[in-house]
N, C-alpha and C positions, 0 to 999 in steps of 0.2 A: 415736087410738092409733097410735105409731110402729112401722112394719113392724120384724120383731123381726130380728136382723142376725146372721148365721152364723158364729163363731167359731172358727178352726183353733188347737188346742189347740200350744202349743210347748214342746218340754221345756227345761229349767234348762240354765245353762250348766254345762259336764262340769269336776269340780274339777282345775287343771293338774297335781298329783302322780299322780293316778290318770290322767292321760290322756297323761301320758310314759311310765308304767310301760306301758299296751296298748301302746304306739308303739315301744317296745323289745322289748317281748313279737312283736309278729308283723312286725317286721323296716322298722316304716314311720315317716319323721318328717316332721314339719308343711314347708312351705318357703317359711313366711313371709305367704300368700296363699290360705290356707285349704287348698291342698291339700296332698300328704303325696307322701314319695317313700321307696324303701324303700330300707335301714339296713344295712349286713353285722352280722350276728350275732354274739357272743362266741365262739362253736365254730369261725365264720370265718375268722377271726382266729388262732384257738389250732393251725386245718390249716396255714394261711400260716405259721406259724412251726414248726411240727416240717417242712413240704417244705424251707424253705431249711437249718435245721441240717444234715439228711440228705442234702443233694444239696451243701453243702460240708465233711462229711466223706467221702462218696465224693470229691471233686476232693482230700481231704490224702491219703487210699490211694492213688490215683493219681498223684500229684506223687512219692510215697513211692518207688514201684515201677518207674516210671520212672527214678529218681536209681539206686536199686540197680543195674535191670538194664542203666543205661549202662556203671557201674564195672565189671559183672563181663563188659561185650564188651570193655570196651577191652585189659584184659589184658596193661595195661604197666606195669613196673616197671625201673628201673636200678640197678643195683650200679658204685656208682664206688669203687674205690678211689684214695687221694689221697699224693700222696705226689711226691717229685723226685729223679731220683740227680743225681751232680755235672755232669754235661751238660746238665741241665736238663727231665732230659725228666720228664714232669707226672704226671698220672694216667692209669692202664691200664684199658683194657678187659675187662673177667672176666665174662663172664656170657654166658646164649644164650636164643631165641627160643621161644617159640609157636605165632607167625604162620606159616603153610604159604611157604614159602620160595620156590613157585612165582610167588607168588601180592605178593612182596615184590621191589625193584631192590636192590643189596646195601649202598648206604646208608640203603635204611629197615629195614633186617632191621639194620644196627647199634644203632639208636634203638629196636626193638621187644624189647627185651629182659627177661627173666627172670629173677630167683635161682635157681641151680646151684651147687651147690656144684662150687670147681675142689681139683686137689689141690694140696697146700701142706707143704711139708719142711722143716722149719729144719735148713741145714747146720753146728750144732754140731761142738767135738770130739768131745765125748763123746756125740754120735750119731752120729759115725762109729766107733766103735767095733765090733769085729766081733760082733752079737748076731742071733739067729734074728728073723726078720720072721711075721708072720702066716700061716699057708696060708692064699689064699685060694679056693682049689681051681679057677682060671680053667682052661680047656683050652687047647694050642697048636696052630696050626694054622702051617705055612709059608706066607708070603708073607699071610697075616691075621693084627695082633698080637691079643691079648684079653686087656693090661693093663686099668689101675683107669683110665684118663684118659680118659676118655669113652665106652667101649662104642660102639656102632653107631650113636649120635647124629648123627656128623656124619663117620662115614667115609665116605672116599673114595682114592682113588690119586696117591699123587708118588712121584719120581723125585727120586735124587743121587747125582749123579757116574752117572748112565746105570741105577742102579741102583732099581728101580721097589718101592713096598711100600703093602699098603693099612692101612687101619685111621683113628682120628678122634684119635688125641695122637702125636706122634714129639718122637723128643731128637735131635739133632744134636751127637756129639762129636767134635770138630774140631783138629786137630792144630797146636799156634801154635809149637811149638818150633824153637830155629835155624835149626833146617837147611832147614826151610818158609820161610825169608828169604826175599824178592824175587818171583819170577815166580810160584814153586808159592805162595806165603801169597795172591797177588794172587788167581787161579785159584781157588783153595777158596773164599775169601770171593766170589768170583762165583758158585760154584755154590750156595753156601752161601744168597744172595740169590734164585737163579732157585729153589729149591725151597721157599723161604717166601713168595714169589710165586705158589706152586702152590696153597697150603692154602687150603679152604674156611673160612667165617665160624665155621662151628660146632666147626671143628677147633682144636685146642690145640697149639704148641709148645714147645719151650725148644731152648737151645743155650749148649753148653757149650767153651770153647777149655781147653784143656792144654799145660804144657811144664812145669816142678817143680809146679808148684800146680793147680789144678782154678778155671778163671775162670767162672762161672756168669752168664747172663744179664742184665744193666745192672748187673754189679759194678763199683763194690766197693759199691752198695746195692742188690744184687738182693735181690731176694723168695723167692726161691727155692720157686715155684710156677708152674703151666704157663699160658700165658696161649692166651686166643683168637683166631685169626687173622684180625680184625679188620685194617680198611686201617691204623686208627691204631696198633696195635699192631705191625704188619708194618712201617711205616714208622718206628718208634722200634725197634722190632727192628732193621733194616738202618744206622740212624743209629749207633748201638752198637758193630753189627759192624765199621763201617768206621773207627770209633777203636782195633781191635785193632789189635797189633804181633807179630811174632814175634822170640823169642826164650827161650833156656834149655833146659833137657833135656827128656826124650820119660820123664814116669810121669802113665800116664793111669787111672793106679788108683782112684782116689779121685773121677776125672772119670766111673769106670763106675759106681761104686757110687751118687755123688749121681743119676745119671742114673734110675738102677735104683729107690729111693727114691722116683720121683716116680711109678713104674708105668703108664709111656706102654705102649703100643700099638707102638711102633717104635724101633728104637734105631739108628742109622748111625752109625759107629765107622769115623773116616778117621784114617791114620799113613802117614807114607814115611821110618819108622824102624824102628828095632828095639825090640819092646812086648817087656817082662819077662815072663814065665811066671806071677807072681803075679797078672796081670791075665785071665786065662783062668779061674783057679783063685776071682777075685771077681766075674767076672762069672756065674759059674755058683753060687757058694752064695749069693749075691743075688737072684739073678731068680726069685722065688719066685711070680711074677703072668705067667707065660707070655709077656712079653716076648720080641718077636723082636728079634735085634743083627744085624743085617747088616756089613762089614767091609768097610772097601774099603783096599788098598794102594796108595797112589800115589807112584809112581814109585822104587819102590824095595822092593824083595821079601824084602830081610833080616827082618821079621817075619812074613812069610807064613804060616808054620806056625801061629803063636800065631793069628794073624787067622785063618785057616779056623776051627782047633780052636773059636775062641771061636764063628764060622756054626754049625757044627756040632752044637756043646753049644745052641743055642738057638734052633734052626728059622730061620736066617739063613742070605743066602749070601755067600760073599767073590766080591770080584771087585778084578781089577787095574788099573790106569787108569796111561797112559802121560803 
């Protein structure tokens, strides 16, 4: 009888659909050599995709908020107006800044610029014609104008013909008639240059020459509006000035009134003639925005009377210049 032989029972082989299915089921797959290595999960998989959607739409919020809150440091804007009178000269500067001016050299404080609105007059006929202006209830004060041409923006102190006035707009109206031929026409127009020389960036000028007619600044295509004392505009300003001529008679009526229109802060009123009595009488039912006129006589004292009366009437002072 053959010893009887001990046999170790073996189970079936496992069928392959049901033994992918456990291997998916608890996260483990075969790896070719009997053994098994473990599998990322479906839910795995499903986190890995909502982390990255989530973490690049935080980076688009952020790209977002960035781009806005560069726009809103940089805080710059230009107002060119464009344009040429017959000299050539191009487009002017009108506009003012932001940026703390301490903190700016005065050709970046030209480039850092803002919309303001400047004032702006069309000298029609028939808005020269004599009609009531607005109250605008300004206060006056001597030697501080408190015209519509910038308010306390960008005043400060200049001087013409010796004659000192603060505030942030002035008109310059400037006597071109005959008798100012030669040395006195040379003279004015130098003062005329060293006091737009003085003006701040923020400040506003205009200037105006008179002898029959009223010449307004880069006529015969001026704007007739006050521009900022900018270098470029200072320096097209003087370019201008130095193509005046003198000649023709002394009515600088129509020279106070456009002046008065544009509601500067300061008004300087130079003659070395005789001013008409009408011009007293216009600058005083016009200046209805506290404008100061100061008056100067040069070298010649036959309108005296009229020039004080008009310091007088409007917190200005005369003075005479030899």
């Amino acid at each position: 009888m053959q010893p009887a032989v001990t046999r170790t029972a073996r189970s079936a082989p496992e069928p392959p659909i049901r033994a992918t299915t456990r291997w998916i089921k608890n996260g483990v797959e075969p790896d070719g050599h009997g053994s098994s290595r473990k599998h990322p999960s479906e839910s795995a998989w499903v986190a890995c995709a909502i982390s990255l959607l989530t973490h690049l739409i935080l980076l688009l919020i952020l790209a977002a908020w960035i781009v806005s809150h560069s726009r809103a440091e940089s805080g710059l804007a230009i107002d060119s107006r464009l344009g040429a009178d017959e000299e050539g000269l191009d487009s002017l500067d009108s506009a003012v800044f932001e940026t703390p001016q301490s903190q700016l050299s005065e050709s970046s404080q030209e480039l850092a610029l803002v919309n303001t609105p400047v004032t702006a007059v069309e000298f029609s006929d028939a808005a020269r014609e004599s009609r009531p202006l607005e109250m605008a209830g300004f206060a006056s004060m001597r030697g501080q104008g408190k015209g519509q041409g910038g308010g306390e923006l960008g005043a400060g102190s200049i001087g013409f013909f010796g004659e000192r006035a603060s505030g942030s707009s002035f008109v310059f109206i400037v006597d071109s008639s005959g008798s100012m031929e030669g040395s006195r026409f040379a003279r004015a127009v130098e003062e005329l240059n060293r006091a737009i020389g003085q003006l701040r960036i923020k400040q506003r000028f205009f200037v105006i020459f008179y002898n029959d007619e009223a010449i307004p600044l880069f006529s015969p295509r001026s704007r007739s509006h006050m521009y900022l004392a900018t270098k470029k505009n200072r320096r097209r300003a003087t370019k201008w000035i130095g193509l005046q001529q003198a000649g023709g008679g002394t009515e600088p009526e129509d020279a106070i009134h456009q002046a008065l229109r544009l509601k500067p802060d300061v008004i300087f009123f130079l003659s070395d003639g005789e001013v008409p009595r009408t011009t007293r009488t216009i600058a005083t039912e016009f200046n209805h925005f506290g404008t100061i006129i100061n008056t100067i006589a040069f070298q010649f004292r036959g309108g005296e009377a009229i020039l004080k009366g008009i310091a007088e009437d409007n917190q200005g002072n005369y003075r005479f210049v030899e």
